[in-house]
N, C-alpha and C positions, 0 to 999 in steps of 0.2 A: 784508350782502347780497352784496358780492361779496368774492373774493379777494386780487384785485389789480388794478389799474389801470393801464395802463402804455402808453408808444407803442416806436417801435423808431427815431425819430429825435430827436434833442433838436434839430436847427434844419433846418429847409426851405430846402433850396439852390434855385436856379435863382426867384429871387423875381418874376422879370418876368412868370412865367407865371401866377401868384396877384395879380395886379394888387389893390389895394382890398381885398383879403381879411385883414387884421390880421395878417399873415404878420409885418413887419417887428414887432408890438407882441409878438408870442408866441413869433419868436427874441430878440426883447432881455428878456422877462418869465420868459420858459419855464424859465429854467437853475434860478429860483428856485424851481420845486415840484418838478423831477427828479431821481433819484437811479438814478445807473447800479447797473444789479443784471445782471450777466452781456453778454447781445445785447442786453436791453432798458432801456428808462429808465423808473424805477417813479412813478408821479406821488404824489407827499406828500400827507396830509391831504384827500385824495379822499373826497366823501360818498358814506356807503355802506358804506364799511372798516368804521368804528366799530361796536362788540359794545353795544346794549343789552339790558336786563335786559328780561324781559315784565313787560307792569302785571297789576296786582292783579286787576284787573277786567280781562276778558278774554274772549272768548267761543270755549270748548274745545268745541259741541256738533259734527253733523254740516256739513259745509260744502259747499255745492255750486256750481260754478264753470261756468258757460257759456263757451264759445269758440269761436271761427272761424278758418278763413288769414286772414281780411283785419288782423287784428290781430299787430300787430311790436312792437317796440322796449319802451317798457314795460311793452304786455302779456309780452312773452317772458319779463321777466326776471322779473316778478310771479311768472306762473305755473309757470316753473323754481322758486323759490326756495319755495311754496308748497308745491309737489310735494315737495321735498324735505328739510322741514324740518316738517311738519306733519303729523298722523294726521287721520284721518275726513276725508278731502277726496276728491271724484268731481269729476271733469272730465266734464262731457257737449257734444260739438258736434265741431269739426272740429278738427282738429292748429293748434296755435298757431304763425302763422309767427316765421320766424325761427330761430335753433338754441338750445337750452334753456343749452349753457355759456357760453357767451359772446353780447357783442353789438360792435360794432363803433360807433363814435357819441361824443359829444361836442363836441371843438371838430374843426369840419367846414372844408375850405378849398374854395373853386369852382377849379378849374384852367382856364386859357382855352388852347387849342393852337395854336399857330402860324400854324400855316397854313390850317389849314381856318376857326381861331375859334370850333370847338365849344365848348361847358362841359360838365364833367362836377364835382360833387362829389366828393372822398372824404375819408373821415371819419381821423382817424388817433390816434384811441386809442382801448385795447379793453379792455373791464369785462370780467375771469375774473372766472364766479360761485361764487359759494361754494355749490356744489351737485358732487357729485362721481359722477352715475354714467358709463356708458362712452358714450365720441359716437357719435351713431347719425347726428349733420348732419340731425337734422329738430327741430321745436321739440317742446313738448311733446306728448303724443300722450292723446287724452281714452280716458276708459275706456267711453265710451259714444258709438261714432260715430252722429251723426244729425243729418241736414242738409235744410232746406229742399228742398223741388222748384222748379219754374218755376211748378207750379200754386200752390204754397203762396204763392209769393211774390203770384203773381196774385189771388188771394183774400184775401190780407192775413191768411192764417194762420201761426205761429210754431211750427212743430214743434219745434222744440229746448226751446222752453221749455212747451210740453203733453207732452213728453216725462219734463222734469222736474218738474211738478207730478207728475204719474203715476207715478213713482219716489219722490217725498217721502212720497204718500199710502201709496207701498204698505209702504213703511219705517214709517208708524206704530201 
């Protein structure tokens, strides 16, 4: 599923600002899964890298995938890797957030600021997926945009997916 794995620091300096965030356990552990590869540090045996084979049993028919923005992170990378590894697949619903080559995420550290004492997350290593078209910086894009209204929502109707019942039937 993905490419490569990698951050762009092997230890977090300034540690007083990561207070209680495992900062100290992941520069004293860290060295052991990194391997510098140029500007970046490649993370070793990362899941995901590994190539397996498809099973026997498998299901090759048409595949129809709903989507929304409100879906990130695993959706993005599902539906990246989906899109571009697979035939007979529609996407019907809204752009998948997030950006379809990359995601940003794993081991995550809180940062606390000095002075004011805000928090802010960030995340500091980034899955390249093994999906190669050109960045467009938006997530995946459905091939059938169709989205709820406010009436729909108020009615407790589901157009995206009366949409694709409607589209399955007409396919058979």
């Amino acid at each position: 599923m993905y490419e490569k794995v990698y951050t762009k620091t092997k230890k977090i300096k300034d540690r007083k600002y990561f207070k209680k965030q495992g900062v100290f356990l992941s520069n004293t552990l860290g060295w052991l899964r990194l391997k510098k590869n140029g500007d970046t540090y490649t993370i070793r045996r990362a899941e995901g890298i590994d190539v397996y084979p498809a099973k026997a049993i498998n299901f090759n028919g048409q595949l129809y995938i709903l989507t929304n923005g409100d879906s990130f992170s695993a959706t993005g990378e599902f539906t990246s890797f989906i899109k571009h590894h697979r035939d007979n697949v529609t996407f019907i619903g809204e752009e998948v957030g997030g950006n379809a080559l990359q995601n940003t995420s794993g081991l995550m550290c809180k940062i606390t600021l000095p002075n004011s004492q805000q928090q802010a997350i960030i995340s500091i290593i980034t899955y390249k997926m093994n999906v190669h078209p050109e960045n467009s910086s938006h997530g995946v894009m459905p091939d059938h945009w169709v989205k709820n209204t406010i009436t729909n929502e108020l009615e407790g109707k589901d157009q995206v997916m009366d949409f694709t019942v409607d589209l399955i039937k007409k396919s058979l």
